[in-house]
Backbone and ligand atoms as CSV (ligand in chain L), in Angstrom:
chain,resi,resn,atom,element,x,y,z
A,1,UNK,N,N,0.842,-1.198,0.000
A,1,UNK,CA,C,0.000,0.000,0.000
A,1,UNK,C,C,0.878,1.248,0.000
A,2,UNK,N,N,0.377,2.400,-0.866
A,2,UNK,CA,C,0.952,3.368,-1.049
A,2,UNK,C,C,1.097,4.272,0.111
A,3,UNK,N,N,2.251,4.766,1.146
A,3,UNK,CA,C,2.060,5.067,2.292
A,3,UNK,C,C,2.192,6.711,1.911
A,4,UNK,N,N,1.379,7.369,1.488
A,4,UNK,CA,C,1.017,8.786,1.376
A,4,UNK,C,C,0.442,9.332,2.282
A,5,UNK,N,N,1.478,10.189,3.010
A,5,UNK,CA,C,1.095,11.462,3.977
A,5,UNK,C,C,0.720,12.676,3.710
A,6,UNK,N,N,-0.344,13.866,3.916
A,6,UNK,CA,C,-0.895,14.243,3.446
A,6,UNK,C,C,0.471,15.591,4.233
A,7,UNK,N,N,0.643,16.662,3.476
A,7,UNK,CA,C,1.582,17.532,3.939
A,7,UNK,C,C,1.496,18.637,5.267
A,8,UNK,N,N,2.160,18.814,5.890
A,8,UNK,CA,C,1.988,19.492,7.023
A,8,UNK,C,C,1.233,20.899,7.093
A,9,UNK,N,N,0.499,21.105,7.728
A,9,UNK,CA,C,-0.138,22.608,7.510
A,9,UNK,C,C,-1.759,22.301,6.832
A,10,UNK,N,N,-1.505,21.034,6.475
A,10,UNK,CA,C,-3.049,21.061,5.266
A,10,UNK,C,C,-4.668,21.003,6.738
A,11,UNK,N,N,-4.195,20.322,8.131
A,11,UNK,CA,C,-5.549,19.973,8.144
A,11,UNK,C,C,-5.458,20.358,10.409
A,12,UNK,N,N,-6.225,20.916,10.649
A,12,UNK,CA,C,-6.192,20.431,12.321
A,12,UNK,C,C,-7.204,19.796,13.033
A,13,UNK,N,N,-7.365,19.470,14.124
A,13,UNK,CA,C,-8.529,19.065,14.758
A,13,UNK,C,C,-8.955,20.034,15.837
A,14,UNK,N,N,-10.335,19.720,15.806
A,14,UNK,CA,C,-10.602,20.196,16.943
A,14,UNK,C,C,-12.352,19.364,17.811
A,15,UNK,N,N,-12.411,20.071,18.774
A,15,UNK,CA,C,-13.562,19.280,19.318
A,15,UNK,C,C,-14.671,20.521,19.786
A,16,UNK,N,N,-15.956,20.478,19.730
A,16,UNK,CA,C,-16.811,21.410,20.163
A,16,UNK,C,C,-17.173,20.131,21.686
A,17,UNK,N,N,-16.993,21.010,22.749
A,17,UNK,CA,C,-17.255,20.616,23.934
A,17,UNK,C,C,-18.934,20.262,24.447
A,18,UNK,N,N,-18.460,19.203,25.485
A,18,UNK,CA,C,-19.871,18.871,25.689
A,18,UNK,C,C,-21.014,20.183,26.613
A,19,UNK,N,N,-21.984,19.830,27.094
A,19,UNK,CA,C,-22.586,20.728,27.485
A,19,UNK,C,C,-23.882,21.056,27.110
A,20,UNK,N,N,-25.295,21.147,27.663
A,20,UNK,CA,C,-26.329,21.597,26.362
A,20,UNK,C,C,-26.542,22.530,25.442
A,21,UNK,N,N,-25.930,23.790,26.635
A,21,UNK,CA,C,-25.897,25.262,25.636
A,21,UNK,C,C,-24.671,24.658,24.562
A,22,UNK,N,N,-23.609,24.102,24.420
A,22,UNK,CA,C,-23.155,23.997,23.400
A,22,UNK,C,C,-23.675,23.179,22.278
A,23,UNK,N,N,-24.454,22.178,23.130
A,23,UNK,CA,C,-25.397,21.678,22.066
A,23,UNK,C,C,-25.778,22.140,21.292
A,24,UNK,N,N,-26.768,23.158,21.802
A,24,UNK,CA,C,-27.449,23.908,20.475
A,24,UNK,C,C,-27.092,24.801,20.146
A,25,UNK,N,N,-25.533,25.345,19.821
A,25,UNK,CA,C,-24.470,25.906,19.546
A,25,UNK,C,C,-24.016,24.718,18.353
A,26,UNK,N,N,-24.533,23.754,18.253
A,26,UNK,CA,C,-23.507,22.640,16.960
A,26,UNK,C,C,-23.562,23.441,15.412
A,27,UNK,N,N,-24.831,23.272,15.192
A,27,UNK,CA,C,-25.152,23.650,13.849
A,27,UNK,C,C,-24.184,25.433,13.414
A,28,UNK,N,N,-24.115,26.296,14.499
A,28,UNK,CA,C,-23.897,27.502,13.808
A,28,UNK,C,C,-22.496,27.246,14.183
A,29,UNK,N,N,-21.551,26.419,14.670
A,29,UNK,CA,C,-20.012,26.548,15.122
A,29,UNK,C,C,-19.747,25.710,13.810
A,30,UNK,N,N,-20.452,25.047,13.378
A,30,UNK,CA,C,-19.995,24.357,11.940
A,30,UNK,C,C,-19.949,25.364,10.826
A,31,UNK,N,N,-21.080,26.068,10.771
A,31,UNK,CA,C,-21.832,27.336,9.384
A,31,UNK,C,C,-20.263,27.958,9.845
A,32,UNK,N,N,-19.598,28.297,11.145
A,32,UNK,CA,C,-18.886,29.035,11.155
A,32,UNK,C,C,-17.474,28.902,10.238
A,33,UNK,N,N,-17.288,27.426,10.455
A,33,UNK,CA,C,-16.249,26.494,10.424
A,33,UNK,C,C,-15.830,26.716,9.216
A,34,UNK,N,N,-16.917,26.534,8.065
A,34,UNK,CA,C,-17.350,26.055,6.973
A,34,UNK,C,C,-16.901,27.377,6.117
A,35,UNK,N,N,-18.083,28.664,6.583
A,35,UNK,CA,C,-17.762,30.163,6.179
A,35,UNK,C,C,-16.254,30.749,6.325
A,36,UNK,N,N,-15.771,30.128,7.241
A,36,UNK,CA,C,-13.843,30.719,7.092
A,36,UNK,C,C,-13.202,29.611,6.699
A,37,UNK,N,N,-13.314,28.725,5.886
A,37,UNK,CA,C,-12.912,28.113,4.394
A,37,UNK,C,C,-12.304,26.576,4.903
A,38,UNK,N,N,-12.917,26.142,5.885
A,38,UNK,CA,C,-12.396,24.901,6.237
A,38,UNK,C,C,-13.404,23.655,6.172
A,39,UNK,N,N,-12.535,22.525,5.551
A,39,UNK,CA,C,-13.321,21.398,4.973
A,39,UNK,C,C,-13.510,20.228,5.962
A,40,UNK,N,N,-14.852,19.883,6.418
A,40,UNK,CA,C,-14.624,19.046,7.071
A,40,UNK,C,C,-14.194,17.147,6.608
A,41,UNK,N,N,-13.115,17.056,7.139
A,41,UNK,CA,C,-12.468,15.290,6.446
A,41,UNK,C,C,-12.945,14.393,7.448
A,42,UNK,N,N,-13.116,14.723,8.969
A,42,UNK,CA,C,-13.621,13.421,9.748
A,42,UNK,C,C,-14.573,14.380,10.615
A,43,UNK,N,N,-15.452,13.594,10.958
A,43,UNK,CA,C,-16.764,14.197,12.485
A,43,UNK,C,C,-17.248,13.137,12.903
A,44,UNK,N,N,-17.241,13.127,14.397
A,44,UNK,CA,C,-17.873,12.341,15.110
A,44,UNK,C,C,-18.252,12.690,16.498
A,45,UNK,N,N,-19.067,12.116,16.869
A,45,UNK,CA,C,-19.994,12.543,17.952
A,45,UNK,C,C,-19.772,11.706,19.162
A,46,UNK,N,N,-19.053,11.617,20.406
A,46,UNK,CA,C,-18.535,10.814,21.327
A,46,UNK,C,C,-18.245,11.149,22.556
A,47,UNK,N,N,-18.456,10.158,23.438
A,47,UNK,CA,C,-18.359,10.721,24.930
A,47,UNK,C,C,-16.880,9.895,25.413
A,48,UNK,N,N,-16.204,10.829,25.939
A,48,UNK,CA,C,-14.131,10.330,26.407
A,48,UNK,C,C,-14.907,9.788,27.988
A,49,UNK,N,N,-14.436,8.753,27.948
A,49,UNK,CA,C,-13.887,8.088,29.064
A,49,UNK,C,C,-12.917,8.680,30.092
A,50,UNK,N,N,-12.969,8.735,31.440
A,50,UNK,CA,C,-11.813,9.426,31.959
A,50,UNK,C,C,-10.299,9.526,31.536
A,51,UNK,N,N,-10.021,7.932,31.652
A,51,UNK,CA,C,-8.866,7.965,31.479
A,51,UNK,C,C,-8.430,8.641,29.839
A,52,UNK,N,N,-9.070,8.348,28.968
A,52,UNK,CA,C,-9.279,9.156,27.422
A,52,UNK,C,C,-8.403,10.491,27.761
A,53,UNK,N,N,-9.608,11.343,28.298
A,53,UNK,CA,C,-10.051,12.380,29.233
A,53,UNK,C,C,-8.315,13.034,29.511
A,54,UNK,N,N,-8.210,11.946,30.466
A,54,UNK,CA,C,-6.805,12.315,31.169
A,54,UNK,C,C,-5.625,12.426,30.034
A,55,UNK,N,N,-5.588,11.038,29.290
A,55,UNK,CA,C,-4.549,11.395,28.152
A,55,UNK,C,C,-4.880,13.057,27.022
A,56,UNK,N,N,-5.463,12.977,26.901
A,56,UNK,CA,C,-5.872,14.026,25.680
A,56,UNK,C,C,-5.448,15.387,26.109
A,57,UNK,N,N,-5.356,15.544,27.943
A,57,UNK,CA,C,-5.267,16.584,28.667
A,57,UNK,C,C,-4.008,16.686,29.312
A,58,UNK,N,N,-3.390,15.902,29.172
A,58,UNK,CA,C,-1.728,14.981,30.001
A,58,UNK,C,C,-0.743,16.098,30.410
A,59,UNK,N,N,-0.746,16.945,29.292
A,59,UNK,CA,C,0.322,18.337,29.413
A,59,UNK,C,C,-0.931,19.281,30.406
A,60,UNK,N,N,-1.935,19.099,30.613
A,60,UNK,CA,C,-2.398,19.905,31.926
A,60,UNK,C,C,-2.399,19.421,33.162
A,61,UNK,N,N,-1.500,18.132,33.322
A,61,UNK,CA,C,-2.157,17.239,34.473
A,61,UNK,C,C,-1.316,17.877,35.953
A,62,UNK,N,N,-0.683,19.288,35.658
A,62,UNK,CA,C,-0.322,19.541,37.225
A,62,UNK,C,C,-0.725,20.812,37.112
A,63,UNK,N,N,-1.679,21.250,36.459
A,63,UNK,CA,C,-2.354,22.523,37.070
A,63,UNK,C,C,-3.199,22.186,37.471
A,64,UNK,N,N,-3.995,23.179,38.421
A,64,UNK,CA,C,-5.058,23.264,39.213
A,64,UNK,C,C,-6.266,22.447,38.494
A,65,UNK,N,N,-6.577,22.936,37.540
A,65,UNK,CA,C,-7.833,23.184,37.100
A,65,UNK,C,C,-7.923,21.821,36.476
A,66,UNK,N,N,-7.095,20.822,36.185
A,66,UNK,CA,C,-6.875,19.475,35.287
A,66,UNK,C,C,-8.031,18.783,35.880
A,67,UNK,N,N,-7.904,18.605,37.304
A,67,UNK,CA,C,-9.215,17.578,37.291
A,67,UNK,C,C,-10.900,18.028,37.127
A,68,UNK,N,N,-11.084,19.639,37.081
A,68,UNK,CA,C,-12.186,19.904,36.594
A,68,UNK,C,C,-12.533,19.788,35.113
A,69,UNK,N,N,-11.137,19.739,34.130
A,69,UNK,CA,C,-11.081,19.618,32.920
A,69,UNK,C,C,-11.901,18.306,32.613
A,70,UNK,N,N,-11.253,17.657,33.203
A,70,UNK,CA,C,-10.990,15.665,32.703
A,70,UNK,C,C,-12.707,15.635,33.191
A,71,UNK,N,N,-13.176,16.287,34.468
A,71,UNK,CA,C,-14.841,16.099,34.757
A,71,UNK,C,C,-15.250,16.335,33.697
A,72,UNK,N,N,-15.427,17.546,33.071
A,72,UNK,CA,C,-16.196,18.663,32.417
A,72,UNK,C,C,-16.175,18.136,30.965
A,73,UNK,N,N,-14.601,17.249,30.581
A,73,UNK,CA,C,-15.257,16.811,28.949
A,73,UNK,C,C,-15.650,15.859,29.558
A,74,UNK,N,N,-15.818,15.000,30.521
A,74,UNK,CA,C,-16.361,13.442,30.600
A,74,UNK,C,C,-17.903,13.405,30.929
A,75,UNK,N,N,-18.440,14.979,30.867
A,75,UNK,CA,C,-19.797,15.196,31.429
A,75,UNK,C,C,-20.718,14.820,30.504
A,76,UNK,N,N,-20.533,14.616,28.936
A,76,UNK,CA,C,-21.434,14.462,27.678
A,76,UNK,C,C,-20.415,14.727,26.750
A,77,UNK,N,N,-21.221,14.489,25.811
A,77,UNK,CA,C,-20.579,14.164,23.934
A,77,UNK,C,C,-19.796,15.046,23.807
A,78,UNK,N,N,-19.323,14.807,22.876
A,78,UNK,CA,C,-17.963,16.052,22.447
A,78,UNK,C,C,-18.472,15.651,20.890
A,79,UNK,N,N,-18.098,16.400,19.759
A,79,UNK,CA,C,-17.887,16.611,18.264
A,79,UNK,C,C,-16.416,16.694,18.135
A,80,UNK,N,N,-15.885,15.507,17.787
A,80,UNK,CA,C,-14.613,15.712,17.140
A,80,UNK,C,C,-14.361,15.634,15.723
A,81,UNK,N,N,-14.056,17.049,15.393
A,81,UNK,CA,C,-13.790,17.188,14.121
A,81,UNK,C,C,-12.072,17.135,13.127
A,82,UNK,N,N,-11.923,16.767,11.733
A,82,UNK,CA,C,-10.212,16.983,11.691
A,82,UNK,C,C,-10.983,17.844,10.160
A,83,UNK,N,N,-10.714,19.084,10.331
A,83,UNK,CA,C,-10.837,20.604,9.141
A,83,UNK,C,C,-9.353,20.140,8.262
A,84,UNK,N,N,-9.782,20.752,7.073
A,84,UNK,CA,C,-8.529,20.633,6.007
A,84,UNK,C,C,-8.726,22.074,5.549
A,85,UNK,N,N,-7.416,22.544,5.521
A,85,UNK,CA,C,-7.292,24.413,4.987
A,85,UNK,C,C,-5.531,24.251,4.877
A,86,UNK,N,N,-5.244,25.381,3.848
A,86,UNK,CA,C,-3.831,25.721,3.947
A,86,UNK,C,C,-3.854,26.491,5.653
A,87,UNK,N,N,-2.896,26.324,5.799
A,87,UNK,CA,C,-2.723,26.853,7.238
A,87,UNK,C,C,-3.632,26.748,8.201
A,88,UNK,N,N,-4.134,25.604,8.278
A,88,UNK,CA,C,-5.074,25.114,9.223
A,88,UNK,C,C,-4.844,25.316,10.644
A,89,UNK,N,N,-3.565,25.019,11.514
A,89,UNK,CA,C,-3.697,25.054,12.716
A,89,UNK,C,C,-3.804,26.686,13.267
A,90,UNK,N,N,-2.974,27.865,12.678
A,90,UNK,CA,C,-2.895,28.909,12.517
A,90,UNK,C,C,-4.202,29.515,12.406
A,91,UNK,N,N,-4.871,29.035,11.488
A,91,UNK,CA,C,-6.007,30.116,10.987
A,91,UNK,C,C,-7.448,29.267,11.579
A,92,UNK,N,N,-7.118,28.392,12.219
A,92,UNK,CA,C,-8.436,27.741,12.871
A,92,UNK,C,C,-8.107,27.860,14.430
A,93,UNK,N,N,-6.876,28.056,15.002
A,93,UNK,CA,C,-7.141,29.136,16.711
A,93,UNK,C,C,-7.256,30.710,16.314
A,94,UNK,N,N,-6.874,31.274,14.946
A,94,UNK,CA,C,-7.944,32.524,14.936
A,94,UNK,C,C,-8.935,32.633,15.295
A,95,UNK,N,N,-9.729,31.587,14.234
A,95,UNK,CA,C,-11.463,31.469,14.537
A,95,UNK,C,C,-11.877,31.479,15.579
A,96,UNK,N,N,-11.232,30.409,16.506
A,96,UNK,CA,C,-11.428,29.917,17.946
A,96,UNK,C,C,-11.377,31.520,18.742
A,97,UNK,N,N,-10.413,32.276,18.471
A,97,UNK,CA,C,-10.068,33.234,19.431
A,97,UNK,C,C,-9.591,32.928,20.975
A,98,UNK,N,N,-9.444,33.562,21.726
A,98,UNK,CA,C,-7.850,32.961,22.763
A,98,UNK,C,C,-9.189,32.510,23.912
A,99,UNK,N,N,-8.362,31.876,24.740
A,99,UNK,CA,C,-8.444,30.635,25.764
A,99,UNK,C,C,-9.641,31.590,26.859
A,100,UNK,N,N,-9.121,32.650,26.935
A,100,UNK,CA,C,-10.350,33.688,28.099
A,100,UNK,C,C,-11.238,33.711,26.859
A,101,UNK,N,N,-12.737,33.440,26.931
A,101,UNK,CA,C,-13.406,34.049,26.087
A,101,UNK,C,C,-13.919,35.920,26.275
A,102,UNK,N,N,-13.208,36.905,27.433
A,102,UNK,CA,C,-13.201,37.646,27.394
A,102,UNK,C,C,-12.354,38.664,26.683
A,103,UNK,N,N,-11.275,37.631,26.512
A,103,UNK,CA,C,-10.148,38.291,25.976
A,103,UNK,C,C,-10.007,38.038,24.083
A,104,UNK,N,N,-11.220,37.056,23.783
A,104,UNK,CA,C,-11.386,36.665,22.302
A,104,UNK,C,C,-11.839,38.183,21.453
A,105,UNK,N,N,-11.600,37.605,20.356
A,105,UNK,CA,C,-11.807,39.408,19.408
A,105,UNK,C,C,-12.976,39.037,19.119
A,106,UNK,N,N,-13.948,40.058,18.239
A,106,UNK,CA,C,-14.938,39.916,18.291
A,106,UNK,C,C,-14.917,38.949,16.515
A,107,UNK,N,N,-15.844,37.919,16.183
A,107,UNK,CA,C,-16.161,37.756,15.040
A,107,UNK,C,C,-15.849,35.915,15.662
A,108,UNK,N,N,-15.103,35.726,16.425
A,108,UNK,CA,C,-14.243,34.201,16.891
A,108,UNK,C,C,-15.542,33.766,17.472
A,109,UNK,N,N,-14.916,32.013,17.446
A,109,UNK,CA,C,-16.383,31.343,17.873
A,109,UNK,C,C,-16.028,31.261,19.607
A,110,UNK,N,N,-15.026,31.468,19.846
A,110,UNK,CA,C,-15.338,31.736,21.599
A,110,UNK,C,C,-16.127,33.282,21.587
A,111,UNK,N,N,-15.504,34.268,20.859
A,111,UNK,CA,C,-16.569,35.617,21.860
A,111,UNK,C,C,-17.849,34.710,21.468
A,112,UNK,N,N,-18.148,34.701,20.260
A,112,UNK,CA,C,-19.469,34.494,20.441
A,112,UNK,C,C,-19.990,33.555,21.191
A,113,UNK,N,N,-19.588,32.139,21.421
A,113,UNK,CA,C,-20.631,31.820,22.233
A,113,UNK,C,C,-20.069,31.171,23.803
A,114,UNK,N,N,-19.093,31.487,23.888
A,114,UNK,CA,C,-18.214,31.069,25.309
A,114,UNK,C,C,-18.358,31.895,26.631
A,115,UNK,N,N,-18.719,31.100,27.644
A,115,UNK,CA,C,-19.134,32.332,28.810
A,115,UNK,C,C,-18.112,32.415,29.724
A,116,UNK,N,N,-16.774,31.503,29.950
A,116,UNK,CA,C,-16.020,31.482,30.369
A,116,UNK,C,C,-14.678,30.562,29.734
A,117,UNK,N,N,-13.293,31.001,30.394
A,117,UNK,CA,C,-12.473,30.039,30.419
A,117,UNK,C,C,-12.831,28.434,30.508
A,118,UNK,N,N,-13.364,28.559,31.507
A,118,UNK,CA,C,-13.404,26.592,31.670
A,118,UNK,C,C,-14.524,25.826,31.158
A,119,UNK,N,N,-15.409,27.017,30.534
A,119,UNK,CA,C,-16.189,26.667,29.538
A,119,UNK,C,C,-16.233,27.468,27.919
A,120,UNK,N,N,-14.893,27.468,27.366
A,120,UNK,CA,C,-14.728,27.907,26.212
A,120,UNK,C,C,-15.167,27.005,24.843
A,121,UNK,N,N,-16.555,26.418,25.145
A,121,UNK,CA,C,-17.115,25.883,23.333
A,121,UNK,C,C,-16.450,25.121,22.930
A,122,UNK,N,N,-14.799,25.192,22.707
A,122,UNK,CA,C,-14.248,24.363,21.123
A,122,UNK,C,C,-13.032,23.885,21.810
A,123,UNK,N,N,-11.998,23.172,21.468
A,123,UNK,CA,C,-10.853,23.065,21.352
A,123,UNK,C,C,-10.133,22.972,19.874
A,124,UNK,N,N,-9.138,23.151,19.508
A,124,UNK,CA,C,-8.554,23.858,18.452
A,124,UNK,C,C,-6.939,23.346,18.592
A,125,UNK,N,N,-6.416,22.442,18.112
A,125,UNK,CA,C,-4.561,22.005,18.256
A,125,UNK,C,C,-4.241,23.219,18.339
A,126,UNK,N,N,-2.507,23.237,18.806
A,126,UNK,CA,C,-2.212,24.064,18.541
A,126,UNK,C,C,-0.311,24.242,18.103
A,127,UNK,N,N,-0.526,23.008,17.599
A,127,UNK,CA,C,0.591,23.262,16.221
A,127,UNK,C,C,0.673,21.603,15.186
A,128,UNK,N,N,1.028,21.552,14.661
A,128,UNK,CA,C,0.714,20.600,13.337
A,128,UNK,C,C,0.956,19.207,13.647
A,129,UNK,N,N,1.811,19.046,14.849
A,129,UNK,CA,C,2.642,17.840,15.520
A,129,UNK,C,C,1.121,17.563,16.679
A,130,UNK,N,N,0.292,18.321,16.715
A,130,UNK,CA,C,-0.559,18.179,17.829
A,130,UNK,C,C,-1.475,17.786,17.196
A,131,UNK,N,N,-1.908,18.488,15.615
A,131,UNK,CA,C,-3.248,17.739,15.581
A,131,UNK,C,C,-2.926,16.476,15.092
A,132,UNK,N,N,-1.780,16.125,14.214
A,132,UNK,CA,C,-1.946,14.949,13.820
A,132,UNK,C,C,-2.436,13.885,14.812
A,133,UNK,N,N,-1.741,14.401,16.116
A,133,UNK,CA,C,-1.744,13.020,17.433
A,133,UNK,C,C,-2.941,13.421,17.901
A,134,UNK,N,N,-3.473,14.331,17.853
A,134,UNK,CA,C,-5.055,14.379,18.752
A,134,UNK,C,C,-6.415,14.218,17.249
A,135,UNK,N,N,-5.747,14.291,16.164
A,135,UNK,CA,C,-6.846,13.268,15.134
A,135,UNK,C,C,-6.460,11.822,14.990
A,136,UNK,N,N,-5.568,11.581,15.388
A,136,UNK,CA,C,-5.394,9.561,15.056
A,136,UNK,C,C,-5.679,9.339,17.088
A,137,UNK,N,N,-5.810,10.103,17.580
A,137,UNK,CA,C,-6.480,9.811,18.914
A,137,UNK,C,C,-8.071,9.751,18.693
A,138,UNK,N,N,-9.230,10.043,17.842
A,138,UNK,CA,C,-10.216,10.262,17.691
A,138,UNK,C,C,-10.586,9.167,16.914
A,139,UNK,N,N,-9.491,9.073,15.485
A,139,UNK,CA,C,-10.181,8.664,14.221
A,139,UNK,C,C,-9.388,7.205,13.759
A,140,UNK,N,N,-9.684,6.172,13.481
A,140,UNK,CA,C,-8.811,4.798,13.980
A,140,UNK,C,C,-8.323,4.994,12.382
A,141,UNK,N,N,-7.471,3.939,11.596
A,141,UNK,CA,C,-7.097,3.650,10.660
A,141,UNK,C,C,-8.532,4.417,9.525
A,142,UNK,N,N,-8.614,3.024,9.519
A,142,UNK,CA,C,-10.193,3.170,8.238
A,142,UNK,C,C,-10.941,4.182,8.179
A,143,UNK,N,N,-10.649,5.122,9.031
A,143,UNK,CA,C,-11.218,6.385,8.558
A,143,UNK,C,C,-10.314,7.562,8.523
A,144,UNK,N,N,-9.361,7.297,8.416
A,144,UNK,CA,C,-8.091,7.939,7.641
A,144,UNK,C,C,-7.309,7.674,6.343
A,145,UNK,N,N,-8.145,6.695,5.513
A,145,UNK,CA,C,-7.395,6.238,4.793
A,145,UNK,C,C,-8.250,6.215,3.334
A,146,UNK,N,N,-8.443,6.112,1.773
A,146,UNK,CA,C,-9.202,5.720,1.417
A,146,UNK,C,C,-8.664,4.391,0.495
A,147,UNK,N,N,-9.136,3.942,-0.590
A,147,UNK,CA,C,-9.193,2.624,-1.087
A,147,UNK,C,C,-7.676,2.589,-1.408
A,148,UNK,N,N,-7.184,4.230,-1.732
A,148,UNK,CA,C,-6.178,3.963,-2.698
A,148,UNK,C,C,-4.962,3.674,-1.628
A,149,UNK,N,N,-5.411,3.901,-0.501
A,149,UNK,CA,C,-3.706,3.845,0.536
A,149,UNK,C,C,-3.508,5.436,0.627
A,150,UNK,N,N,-4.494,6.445,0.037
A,150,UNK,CA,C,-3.984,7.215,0.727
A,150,UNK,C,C,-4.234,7.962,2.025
A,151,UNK,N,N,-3.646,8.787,3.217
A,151,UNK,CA,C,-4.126,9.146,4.035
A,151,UNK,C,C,-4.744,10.764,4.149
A,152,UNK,N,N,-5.515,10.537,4.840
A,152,UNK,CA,C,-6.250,11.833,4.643
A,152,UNK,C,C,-5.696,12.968,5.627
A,153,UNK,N,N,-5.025,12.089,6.868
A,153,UNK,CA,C,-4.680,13.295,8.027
A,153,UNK,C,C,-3.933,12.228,8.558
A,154,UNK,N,N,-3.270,13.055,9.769
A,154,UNK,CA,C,-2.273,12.226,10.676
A,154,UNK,C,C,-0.715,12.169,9.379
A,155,UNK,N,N,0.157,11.426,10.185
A,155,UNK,CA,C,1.438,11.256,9.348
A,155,UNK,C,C,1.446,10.363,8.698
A,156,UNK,N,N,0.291,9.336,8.380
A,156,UNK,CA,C,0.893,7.844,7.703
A,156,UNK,C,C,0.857,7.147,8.096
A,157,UNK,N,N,0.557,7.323,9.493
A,157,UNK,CA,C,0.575,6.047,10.546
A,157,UNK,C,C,-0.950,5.313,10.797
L,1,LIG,N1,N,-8.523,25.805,31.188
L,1,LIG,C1,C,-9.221,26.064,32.355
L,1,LIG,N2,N,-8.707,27.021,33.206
L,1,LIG,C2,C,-7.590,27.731,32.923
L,1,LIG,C3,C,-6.892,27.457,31.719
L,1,LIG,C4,C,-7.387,26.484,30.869
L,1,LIG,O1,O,-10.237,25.459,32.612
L,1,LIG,O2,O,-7.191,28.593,33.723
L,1,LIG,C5,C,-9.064,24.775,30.272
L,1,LIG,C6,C,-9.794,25.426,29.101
L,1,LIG,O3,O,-10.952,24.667,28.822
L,1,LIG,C7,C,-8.796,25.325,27.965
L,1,LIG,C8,C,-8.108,23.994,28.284
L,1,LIG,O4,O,-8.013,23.991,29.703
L,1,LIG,O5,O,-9.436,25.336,26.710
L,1,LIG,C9,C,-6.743,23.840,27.663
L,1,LIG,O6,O,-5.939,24.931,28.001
L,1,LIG,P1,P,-4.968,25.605,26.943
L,1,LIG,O7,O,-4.094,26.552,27.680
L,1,LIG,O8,O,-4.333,24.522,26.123
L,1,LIG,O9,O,-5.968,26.513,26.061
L,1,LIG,P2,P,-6.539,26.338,24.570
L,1,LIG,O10,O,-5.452,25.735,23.720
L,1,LIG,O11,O,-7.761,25.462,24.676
L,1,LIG,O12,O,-6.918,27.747,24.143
């Protein structure tokens, strides 16, 4: 099989967080997604397991706030998505806008619908080495791949 990696920069992941108000927040964080030029290649709809939870979060696991994290996605579904754009990881934490949703600019999908830090809507990689490992954390082989051997995201692996 032809082991074709798709080039760096082309695609990131991200996840719209669980929650109800984000619930019915799905449909317009996609219109958003979609309107600043990014293609969706994988989506799925899933609830992380703690320990999941804990890995996905691992580089937060000695701040304070880690074990409200690991609660808070393990509370309901998450949307994990992997977007394809030139400069995807870059221009999709634009969209996102920064981590305070007070401190987001206006037009980003945190001002709009994020009421706090520890409830900021989305997650968003945040460099090219990250999404690959947090989309082949989501998305198994067979849905990274198509007939021909080639891969759609991740490195090849
Ligand atoms: N977080 C939190 N309290 C903080 C900082 C971060 O609850 O003081 C949560 C928040 O949900 C954030 C996640 O931890 O999205 C990951 O933090 P990071 O600094 O990686 O921010 P991000 O990349 O999501 O903007």
């Amino acid at each position: 099989m032809e082991n074709y990696a798709p080039k760096k920069g082309t695609f990131t992941f991200t996840m719209i967080k669980p929650g109800e108000e984000n619930q019915d927040y799905i449909g317009e964080i996609l219109t958003m997604i979609h309107d600043a030029g990014f293609r969706i290649q994988a989506m799925k709809m899933v609830r992380l397991r703690t320990k999941q939870a804990e890995m996905f979060y691992r580089h937060l696991s000695d701040q304070p706030f880690f074990q409200d994290v690991v609660n808070y996605m393990t509370s309901g579904p998450v949307v994990a998505a992997v977007l394809e754009k030139d400069n995807a990881v870059a221009d999709y934490r634009k969209l996102i806008g920064a981590t305070d949703p007070t401190k987001a600019e206006d037009g980003t999908i945190r001002k709009r619908f994020a009421r706090s830090t520890d409830r900021n809507v989305v997650h968003g990689s945040d460099s090219d080495d990250n999404a690959a490992e947090e989309a082949t954390f989501f998305f198994s082989m067979g849905e990274r791949y198509n007939n021909e051997g080639h891969c759609f995201f991740g490195w090849g692996n």
